[in-house]
C-alpha positions as CSV (number, residue, x, y, z in Angstrom):
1,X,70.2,106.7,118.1
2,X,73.6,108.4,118.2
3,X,75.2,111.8,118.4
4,X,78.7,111.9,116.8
5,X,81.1,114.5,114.8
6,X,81.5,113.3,111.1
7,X,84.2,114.5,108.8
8,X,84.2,114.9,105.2
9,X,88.0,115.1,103.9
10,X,88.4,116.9,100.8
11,X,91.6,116.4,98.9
12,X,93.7,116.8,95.6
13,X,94.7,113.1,94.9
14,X,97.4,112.4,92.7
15,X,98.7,109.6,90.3
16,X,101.4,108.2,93.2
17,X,99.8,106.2,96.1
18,X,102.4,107.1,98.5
19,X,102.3,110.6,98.2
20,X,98.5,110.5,98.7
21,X,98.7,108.3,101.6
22,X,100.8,110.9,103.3
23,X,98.8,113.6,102.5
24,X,95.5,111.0,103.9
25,X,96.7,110.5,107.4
26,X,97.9,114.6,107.5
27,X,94.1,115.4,107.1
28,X,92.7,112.3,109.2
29,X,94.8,113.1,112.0
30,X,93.6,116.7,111.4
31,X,89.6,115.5,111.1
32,X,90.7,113.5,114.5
33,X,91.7,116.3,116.7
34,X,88.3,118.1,115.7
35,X,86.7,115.5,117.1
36,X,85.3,113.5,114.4
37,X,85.1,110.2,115.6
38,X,83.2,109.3,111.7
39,X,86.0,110.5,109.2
40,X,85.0,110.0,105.5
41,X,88.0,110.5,102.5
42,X,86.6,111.1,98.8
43,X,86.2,108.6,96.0
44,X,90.0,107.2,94.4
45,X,91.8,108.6,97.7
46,X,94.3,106.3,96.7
47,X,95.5,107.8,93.0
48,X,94.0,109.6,90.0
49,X,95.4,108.1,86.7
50,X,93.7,108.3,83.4
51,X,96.2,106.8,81.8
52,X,95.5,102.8,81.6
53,X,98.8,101.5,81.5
54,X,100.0,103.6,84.2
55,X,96.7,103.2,86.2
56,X,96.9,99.0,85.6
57,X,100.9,99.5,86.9
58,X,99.9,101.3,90.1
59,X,96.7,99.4,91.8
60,X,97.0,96.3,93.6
61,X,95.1,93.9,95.9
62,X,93.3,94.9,98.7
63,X,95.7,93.0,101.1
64,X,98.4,95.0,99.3
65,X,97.2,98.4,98.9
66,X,98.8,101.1,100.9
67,X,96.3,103.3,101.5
68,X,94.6,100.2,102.7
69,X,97.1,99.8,105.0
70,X,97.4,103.3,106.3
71,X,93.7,103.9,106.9
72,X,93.2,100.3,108.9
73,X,96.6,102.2,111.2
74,X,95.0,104.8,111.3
75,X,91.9,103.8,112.2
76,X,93.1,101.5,115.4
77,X,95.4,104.3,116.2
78,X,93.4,106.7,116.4
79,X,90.1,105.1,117.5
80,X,87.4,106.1,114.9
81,X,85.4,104.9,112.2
82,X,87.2,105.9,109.0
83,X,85.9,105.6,105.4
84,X,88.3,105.6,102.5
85,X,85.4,107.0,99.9
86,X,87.1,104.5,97.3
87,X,90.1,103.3,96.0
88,X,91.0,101.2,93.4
89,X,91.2,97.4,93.9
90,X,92.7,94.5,92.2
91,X,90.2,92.0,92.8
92,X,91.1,88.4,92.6
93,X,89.6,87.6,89.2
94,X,91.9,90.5,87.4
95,X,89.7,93.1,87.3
96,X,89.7,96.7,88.9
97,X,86.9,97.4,91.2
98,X,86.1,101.0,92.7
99,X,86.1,99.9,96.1
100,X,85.2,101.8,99.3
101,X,85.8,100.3,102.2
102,X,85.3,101.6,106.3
103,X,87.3,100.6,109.2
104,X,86.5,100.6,112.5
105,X,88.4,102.0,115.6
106,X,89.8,98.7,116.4
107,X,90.9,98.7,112.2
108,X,89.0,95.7,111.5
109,X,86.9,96.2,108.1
110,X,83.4,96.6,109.2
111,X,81.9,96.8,105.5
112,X,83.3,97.3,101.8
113,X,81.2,98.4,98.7
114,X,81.9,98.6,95.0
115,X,80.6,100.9,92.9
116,X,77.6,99.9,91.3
117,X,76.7,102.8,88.3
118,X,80.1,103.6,86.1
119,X,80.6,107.0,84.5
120,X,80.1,106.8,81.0
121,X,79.1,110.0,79.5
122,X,79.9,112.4,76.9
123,X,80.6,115.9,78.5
124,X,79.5,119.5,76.4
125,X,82.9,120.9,77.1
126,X,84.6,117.9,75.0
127,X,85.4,115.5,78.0
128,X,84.7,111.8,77.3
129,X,84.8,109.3,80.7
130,X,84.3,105.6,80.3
131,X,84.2,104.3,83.4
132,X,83.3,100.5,82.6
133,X,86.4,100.4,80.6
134,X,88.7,100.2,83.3
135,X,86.1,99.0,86.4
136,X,83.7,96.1,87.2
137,X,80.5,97.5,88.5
138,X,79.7,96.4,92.3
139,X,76.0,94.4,92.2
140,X,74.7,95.1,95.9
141,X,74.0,98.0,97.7
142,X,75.5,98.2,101.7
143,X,74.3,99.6,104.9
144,X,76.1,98.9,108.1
145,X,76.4,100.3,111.8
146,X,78.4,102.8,113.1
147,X,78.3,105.1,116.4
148,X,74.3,104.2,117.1
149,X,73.8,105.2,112.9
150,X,73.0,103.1,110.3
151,X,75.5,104.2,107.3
152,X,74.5,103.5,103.2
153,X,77.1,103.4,101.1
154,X,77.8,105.1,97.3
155,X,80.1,106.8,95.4
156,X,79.9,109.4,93.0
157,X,78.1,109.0,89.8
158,X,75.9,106.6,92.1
159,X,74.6,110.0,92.9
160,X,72.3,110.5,89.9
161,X,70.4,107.1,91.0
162,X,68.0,108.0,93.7
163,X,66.4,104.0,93.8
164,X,70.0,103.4,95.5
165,X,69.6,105.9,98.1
166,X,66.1,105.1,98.6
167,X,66.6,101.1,99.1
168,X,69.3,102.0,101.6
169,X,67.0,104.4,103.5
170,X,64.0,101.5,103.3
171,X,66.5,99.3,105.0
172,X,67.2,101.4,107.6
173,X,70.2,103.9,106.9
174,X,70.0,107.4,108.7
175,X,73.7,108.8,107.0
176,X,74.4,108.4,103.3
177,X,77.8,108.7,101.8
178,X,78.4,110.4,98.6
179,X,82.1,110.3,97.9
180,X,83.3,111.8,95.2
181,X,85.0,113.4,92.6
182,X,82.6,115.6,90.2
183,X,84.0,116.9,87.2
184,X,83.6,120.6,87.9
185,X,81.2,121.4,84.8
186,X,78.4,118.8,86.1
187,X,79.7,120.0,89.9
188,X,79.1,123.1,89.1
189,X,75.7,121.9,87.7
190,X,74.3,119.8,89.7
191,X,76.2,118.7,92.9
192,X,74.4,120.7,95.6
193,X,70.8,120.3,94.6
194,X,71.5,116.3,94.3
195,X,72.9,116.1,97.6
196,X,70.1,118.3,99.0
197,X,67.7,116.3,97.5
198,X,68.7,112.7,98.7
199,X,69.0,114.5,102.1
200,X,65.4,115.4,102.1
201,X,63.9,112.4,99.9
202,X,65.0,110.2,102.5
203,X,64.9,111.9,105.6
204,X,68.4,111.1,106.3
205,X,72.0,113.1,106.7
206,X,74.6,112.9,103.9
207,X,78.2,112.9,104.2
208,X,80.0,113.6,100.8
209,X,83.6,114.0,100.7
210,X,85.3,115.5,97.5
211,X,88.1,115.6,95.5
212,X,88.7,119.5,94.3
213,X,91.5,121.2,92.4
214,X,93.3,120.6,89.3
215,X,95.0,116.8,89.2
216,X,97.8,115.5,87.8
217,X,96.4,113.4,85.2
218,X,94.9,116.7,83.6
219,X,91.3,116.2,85.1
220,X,89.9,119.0,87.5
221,X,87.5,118.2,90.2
222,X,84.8,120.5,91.6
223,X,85.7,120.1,95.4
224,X,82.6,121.7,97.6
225,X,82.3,118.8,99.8
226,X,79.8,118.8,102.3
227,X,77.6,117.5,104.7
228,X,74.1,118.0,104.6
229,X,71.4,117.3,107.8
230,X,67.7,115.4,107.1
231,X,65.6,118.6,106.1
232,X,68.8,119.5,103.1
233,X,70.1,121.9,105.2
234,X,73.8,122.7,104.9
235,X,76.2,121.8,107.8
236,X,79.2,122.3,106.8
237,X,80.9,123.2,103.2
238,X,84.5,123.2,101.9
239,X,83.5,126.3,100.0
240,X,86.3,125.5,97.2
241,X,88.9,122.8,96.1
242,X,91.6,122.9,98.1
243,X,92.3,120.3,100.5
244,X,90.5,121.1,103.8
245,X,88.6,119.3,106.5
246,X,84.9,120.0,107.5
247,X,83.0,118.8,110.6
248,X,79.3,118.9,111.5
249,X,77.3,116.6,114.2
250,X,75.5,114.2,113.1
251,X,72.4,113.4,115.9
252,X,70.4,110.5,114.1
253,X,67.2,111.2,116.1
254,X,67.2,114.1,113.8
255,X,66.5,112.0,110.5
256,X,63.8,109.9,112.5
257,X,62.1,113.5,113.3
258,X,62.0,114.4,110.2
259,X,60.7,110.7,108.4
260,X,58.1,111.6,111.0
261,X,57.1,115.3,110.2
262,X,57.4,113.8,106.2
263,X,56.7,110.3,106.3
264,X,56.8,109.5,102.8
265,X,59.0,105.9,103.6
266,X,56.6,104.8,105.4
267,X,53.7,106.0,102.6
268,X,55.4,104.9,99.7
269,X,53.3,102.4,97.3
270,X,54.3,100.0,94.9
271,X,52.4,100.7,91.6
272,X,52.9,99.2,87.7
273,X,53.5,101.4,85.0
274,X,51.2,101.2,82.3
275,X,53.0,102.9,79.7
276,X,50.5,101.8,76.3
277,X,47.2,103.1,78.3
278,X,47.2,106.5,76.5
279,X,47.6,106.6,72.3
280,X,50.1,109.1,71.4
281,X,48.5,112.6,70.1
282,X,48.7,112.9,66.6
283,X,50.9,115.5,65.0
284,X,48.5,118.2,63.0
285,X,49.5,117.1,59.3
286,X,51.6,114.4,60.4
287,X,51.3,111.8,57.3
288,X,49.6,108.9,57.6
């Protein structure tokens, strides 16, 4: 069991690395002096780009990466756990991977995760994202220990894909990550009840950092990051998208009281779906 402050860092990334990197250990050191010895940044901390020439030009290795190399500083320097939501990395067979990746206070890297669901979707309001054209999906899910929690990793669209949350809960994780960077129409949608909801499906806390504001590849991002305890209450909200820093406790004997008040982990069942038991009603006058 552990008791610690957790930090979700919401920002306004741009399409220069350096810039952001700057503006990364501004907020970290901030999140720091708080307290927050857990300190989670939002999904492509590094840089926004749509565009793919420009976004191929910018992203490099992981061994090469600023922000990389800022965050394992900081990290050390500082003494906490920080968790860069993502960043785009250049992984050694060419490809771009949507990587997060969490230091620890000595600014070793304690665990890495990629992405696993890419954001393809056609939006009402005329936006178009295709995710897997620029981004290898990851393949395996990642829990690891932090300050006496166990933390599950995802990002983003990963959100919409409760299975992940719930395998990572099954295997023991008490704190899930959600970093981020909604479009604002389906933020405005949807981001609180999900995050609510894999809070209380899994009896666990959820830590989802956001990028807000209007970007300077055109995009705008719904901000609202937040941190939500094991019964979906709300913690702590950046109530809007400018950059800020919010900071709750995070006591992990709280998500094992409430798996025990609701102990549907421990009651879940495998079953089979039959899905040709039933014949499909017929349609009054439907032709023959």
């Amino acid at each position: 069991m552990g008791i610690f402050k957790a930090a979700a860092i919401q920002m306004r990334s741009g399409e220069s690395p350096e810039r952001n990197a700057v503006d990364l250990e501004r907020l970290v050191r901030e999140a720091a002096g708080l307290g927050a010895t857990y300190i989670q940044t939002p999904e492509m901390t590094g840089a926004l780009i749509r565009d793919k020439e420009a976004r191929a030009a910018s992203f490099t290795s992981e061994d090469k990466d600023i922000v990389v190399a800022a965050a394992r500083k900081l990290a050390s320097e500082l003494g906490v756990f920080l968790h860069i939501g993502s960043t785009a990395i250049l992984r050694t067979d060419g490809k771009l991977a949507n990587r997060a990746l969490l230091f620890g206070p000595d600014g070793a890297t304690l665990a890495t995760y990629d992405k696993i669901h890419m954001f393809d979707v056609d939006l009402d309001n005329g936006e178009s994202w295709r995710e897997s054209a620029a981004y290898e999906p990851g393949t395996e899910a990642v829990v690891t220990e932090i300050d006496g929690a166990r933390l599950g990793f995802a990002v983003c669209y990963d959100l919409r894909f409760p299975q992940l949350f719930r395998a990572e809960a099954m295997a023991g994780a008490d704190l899930l990550s959600v970093p981020a960077a909604f479009t604002r129409q389906t933020g405005e949608a949807h981001w609180h009840v999900l995050l609510r909801a894999r809070a209380i499906e899994n009896g666990a806390y959820v830590v989802a950092a956001a990028q807000g504001g209007l970007h300077e590849d055109g995009r705008e991002t719904y901000g609202h990051s937040l941190i939500v305890d094991p019964w979906g209450r709300i913690l702590a909200e950046a109530d809007h998208d400018d950059p800020e820093v919010i900071i709750a406790e995070i006591d992990t004997a709280q998500s094992w009281a409430a798996r025990k008040k609701i102990p549907n982990l421990r009651n879940a069942r495998d079953f089979a779906v039959n899905a040709g038991a039933v014949e499909a009603p017929r349609l009054r006058g439907a032709a023959s």
